[in-house]
BAPALO-700838 format. One line per field, with one value per residue (C-alpha): residue in three letters; residue number from 0; chain; x, y, z. Coordinates in pm, whole numbers. Example, Ala and Ser with C-alpha at 12.3 -4.5 7.8 and 13.67 -1.06 7.14 Angstrom:
! BAPALO-700838
resn: [ala,ser] $
resi: [0,1] $
chain: [A,A] $
east: [1230,1367] $
north: [-450,-106] $
up: [780,714] $
! end
This chain:
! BAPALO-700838
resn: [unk,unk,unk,unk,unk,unk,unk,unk,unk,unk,unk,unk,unk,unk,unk,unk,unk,unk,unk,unk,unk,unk,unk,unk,unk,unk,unk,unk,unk,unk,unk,unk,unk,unk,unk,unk,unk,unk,unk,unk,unk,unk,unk,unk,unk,unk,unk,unk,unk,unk,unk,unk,unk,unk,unk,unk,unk,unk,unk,unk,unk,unk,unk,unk,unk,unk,unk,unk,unk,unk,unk,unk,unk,unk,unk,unk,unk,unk,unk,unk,unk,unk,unk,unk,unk,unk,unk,unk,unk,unk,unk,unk,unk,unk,unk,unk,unk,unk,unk,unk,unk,unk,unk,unk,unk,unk,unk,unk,unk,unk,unk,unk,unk,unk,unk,unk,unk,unk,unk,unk,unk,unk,unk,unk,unk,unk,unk,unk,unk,unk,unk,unk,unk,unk,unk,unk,unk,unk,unk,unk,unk,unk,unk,unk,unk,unk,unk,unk,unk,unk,unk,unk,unk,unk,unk,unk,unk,unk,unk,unk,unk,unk,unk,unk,unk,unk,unk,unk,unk,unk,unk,unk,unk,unk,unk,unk,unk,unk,unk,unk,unk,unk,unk,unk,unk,unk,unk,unk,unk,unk,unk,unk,unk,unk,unk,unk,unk,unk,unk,unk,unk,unk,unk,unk,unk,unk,unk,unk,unk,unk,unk,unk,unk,unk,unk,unk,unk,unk,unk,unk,unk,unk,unk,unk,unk,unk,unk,unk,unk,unk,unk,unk,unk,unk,unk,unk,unk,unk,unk,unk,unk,unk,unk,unk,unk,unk,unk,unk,unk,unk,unk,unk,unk,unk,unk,unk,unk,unk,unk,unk,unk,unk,unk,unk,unk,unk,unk,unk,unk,unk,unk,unk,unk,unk,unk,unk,unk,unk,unk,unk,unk,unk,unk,unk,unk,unk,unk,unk,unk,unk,unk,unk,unk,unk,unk,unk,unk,unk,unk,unk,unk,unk,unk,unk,unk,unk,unk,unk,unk,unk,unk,unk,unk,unk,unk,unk,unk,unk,unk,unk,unk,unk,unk,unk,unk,unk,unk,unk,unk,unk,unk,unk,unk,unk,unk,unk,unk,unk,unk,unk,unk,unk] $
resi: [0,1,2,3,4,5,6,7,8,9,10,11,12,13,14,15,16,17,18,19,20,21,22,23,24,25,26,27,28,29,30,31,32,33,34,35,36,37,38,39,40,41,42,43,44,45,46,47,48,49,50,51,52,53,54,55,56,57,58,59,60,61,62,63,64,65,66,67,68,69,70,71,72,73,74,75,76,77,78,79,80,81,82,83,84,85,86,87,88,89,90,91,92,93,94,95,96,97,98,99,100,101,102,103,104,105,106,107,108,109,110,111,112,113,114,115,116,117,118,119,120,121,122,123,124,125,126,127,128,129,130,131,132,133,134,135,136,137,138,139,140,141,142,143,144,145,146,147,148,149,150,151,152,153,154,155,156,157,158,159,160,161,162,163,164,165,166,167,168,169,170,171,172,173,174,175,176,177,178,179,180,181,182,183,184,185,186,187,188,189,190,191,192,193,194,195,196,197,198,199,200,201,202,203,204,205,206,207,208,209,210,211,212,213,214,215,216,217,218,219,220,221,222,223,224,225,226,227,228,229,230,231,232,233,234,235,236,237,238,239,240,241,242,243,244,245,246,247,248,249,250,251,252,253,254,255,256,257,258,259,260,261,262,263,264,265,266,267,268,269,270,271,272,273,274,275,276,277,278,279,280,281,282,283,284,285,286,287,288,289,290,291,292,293,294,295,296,297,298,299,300,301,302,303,304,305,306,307,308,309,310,311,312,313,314,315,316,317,318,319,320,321,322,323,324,325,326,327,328,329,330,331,332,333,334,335,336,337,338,339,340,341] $
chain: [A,A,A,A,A,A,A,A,A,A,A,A,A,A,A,A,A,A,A,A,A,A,A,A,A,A,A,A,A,A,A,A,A,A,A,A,A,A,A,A,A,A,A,A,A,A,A,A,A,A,A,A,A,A,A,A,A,A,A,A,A,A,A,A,A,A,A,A,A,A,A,A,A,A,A,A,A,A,A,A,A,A,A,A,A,A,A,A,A,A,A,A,A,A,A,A,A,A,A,A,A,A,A,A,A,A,A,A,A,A,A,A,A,A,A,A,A,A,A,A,A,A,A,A,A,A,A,A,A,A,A,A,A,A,A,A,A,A,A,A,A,A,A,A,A,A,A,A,A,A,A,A,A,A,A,A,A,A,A,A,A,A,A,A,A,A,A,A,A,A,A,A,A,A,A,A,A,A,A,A,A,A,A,A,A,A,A,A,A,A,A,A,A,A,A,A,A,A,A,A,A,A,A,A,A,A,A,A,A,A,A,A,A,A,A,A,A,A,A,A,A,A,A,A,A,A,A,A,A,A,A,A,A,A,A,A,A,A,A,A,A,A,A,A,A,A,A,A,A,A,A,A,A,A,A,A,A,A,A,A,A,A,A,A,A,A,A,A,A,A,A,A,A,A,A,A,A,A,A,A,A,A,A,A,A,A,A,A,A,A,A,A,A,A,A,A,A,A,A,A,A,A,A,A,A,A,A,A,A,A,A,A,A,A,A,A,A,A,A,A,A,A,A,A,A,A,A,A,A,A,A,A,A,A,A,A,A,A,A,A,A,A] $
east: [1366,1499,1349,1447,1379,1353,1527,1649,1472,1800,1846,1855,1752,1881,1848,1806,1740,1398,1142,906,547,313,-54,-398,-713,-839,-509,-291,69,256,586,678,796,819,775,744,932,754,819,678,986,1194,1058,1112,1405,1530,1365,1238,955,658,832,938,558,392,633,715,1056,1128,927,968,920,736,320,344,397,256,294,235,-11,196,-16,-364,-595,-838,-1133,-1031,-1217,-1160,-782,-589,-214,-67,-239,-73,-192,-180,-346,-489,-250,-428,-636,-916,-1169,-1465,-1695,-1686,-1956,-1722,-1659,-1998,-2134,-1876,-1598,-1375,-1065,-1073,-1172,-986,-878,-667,-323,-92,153,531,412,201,282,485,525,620,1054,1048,1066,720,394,130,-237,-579,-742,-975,-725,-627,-627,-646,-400,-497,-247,-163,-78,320,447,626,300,89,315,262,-145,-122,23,-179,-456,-395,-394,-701,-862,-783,-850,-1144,-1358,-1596,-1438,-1608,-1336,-1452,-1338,-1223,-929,-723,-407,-181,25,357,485,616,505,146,88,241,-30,-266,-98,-211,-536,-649,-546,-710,-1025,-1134,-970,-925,-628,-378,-113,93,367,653,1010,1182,1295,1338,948,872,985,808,474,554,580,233,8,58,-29,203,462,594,717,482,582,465,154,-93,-4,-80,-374,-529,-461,-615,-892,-964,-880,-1140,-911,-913,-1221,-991,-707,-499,-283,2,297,183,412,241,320,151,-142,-200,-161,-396,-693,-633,-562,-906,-1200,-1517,-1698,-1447,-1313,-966,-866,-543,-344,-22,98,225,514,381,29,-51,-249,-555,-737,-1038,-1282,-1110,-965,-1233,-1586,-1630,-1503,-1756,-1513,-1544,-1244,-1211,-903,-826,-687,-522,-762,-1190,-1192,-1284,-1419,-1064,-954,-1183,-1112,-761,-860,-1054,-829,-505,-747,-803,-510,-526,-367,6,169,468,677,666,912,1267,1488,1508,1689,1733,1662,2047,2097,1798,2029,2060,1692,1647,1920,1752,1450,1593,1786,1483,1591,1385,1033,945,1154,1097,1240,1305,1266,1176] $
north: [-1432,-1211,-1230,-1130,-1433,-1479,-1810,-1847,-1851,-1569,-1159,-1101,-1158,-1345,-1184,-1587,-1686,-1828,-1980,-1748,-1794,-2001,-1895,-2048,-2006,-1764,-1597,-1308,-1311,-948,-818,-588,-250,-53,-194,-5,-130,-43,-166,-480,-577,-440,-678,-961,-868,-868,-1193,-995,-1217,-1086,-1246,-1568,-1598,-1539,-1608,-1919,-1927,-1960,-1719,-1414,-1037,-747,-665,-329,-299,-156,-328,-440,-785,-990,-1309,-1380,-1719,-1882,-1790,-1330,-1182,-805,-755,-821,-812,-506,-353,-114,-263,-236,-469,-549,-768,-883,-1202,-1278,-1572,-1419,-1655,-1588,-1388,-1070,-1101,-1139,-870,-605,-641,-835,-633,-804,-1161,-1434,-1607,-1354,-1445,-1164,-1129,-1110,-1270,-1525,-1619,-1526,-1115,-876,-814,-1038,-948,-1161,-1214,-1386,-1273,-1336,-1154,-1029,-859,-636,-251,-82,256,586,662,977,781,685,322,455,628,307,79,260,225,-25,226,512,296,255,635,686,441,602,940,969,645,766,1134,1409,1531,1906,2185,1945,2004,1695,1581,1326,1151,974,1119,781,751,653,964,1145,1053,1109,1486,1526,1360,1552,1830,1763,1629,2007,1974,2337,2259,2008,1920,1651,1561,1346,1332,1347,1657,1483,1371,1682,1860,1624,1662,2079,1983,1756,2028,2026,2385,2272,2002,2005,1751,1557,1788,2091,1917,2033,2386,2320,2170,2374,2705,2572,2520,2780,2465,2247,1967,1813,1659,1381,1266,980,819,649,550,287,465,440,796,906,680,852,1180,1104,1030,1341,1570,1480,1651,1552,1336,1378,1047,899,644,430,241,239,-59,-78,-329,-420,-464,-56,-2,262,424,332,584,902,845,725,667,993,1201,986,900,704,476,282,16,51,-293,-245,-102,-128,-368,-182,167,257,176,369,702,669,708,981,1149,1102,1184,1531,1622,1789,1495,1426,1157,1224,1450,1155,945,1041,703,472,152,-144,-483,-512,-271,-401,-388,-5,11,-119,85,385,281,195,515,749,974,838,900,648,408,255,-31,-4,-351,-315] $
up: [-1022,-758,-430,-76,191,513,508,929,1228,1309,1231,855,522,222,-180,-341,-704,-692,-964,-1018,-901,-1023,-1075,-923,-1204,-977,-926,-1101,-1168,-1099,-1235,-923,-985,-663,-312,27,348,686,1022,1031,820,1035,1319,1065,997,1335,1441,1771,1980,1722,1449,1585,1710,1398,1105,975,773,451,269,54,258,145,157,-26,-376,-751,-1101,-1416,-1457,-1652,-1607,-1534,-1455,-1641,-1434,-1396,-1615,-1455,-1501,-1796,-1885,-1916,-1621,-1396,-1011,-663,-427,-85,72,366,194,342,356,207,403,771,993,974,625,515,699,572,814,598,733,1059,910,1180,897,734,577,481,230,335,675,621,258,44,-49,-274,-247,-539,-916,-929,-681,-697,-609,-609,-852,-566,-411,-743,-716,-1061,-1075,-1213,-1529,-1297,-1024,-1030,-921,-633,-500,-597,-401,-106,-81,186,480,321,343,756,734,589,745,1062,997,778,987,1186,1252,1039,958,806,1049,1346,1508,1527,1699,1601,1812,1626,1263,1136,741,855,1083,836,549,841,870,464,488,744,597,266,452,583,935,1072,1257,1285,1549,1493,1767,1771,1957,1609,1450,1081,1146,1263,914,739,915,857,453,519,645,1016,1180,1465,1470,1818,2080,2286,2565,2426,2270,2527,2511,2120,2181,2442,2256,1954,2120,2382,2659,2520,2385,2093,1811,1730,1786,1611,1806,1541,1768,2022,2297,2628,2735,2367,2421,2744,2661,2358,2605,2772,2559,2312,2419,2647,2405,2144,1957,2004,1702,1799,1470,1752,1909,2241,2238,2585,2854,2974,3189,3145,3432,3283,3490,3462,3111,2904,3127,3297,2946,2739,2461,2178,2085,1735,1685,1361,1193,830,536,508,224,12,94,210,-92,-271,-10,-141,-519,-461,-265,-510,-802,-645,-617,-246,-160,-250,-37,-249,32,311,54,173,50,-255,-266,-508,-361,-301,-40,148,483,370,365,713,847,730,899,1216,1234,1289,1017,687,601,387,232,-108,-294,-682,-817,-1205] $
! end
């Protein structure tokens, strides 16, 4: 099969001929048929000091895909071939104190597809049948192999946050604060700001729902008149830009709740008195998808239909323009971008 490898401890990938997976008993074989690309490829990609501190060449890339079960093990008795599938790609150990107290999304043990082992830019992946998502006829491949970052969106906005007649600001309209933009939208906030330095974003966010999509600089004024100088309910803070991150604490309101998917390339430092203490503010790290209410959230959401993540989608590649793919990524001017394997 086809599969695109990180094969070098160097910049770059590799599209190789490789055998295609073989299955555990407890395990499900996938024929891939559309597979997002998201940022953390990019940092593999470019073998910047994440990557060589976590990854572990050769493997195959990719953790977000949908497709058809074309295999299954001896011991699944809940999917069957045919299938049309998504699936959790962080895999977890099912046995630890986090785990077994419903906090499985931040299980130490975690291995993730297309970092850890090996992912989905492959014409075949293999998965535990765990880990299977079942899609909705209505719901398309391209929109199925996109649940994982949707998932970080929801998960952000809809934990914790009460969402019904809030007002919200989001901080960074890459493809996850861009879901968040919909979400919120289709979760009963009253008003939305969303704010990035990127006029392509900013259109997008516009097509999303956003009531304002301005730049960070004229944020406050956003926020403030929304609000009659109160601040914001909630804000989600998507970008992990120090400036944003800051401007996120003070622009939510006293006692309002500040939930922060960004991640600062770098240490910041926080005045922890004046910017969280003495407002009374609630801050929630939010770490991939709830396994699995997220999940759930997301197909009750897409089987509404107030939510269409559809619009964020802006570029299409096969497997052999992957170096297209990144480009587009890297230029600041995609949404986001999807691969078109089968």
């Amino acid at each position: 099969m086809k599969a695109l490898r990180k094969t070098a401890t160097a910049p770059g990938f590799t599209l190789a001929e490789i055998p295609v997976p073989e299955i555990r008993d407890n395990e499900v074989l996938i024929r891939v048929r559309r597979a997002g690309v998201c940022g953390t490829d990019v940092h593999i990609h470019d073998w910047d000091a994440w990557a060589q501190g976590r990854c572990h060449p050769p493997f195959t890339v990719g953790h977000e895909f949908a497709g058809d079960v074309a295999k299954v093990g001896s011991l699944v008795s809940d999917v069957t071939v045919g299938d049309r599938v998504t699936a959790e790609g962080h895999i977890v150990c099912g046995r630890c104190h986090l785990c077994r107290t419903g906090n499985s999304h931040i299980c130490p043990n975690t291995k993730i597809i297309g970092v850890d082992r090996d992912g989905c830019f492959a014409e075949y992946i293999a998965m535990p049948a765990t880990n299977v998502w079942h899609l909705a006829d209505s719901v398309s491949y391209e929109v199925g192999g996109i649940h994982d970052p949707m998932g970080n969106a929801f998960h952000t906005a809809l934990h914790g946050t009460n969402l019904p007649g809030k007002t919200v600001l989001i901080t960074g309209c890459g493809p996850i604060g861009l879901f968040a933009v919909g979400i919120c939208r289709a979760a009963g906030a009253s008003r939305i700001v969303a704010s990035d330095v990127n006029q392509t974003r900013l259109a997008l966010a516009r097509a999303m729902g956003a009531h304002d999509a301005v730049q960070p600089a004229a944020a406050e004024a956003a926020v403030r008149a929304a609000t009659d100088g109160l601040g914001a309910d909630v804000v989600l803070e998507m970008s992990g830009v120090p400036a944003a991150v800051h401007q996120a604490l003070a622009l939510v309101r006293v006692g309002g709740r500040v939930q922060v998917l960004g991640i600062p390339a770098k240490r910041m430092e926080l005045d922890l008195a004046t910017e969280i203490i003495f407002k009374g503010i609630t801050i929630y790290g939010v770490v991939g998808r709830r396994m699995y209410e997220t999940w759930i959230e997301m197909t009750q959401f897409l089987s509404s239909g107030q939510f269409d993540p559809r619009p964020v989608i802006t570029h299409r590649f096969a497997l052999e323009r992957h170096a297209e793919a990144i480009a587009a990524i890297k230029s600041g001017e995609a949404g986001k971008v999807v691969f078109e394997i089968g």
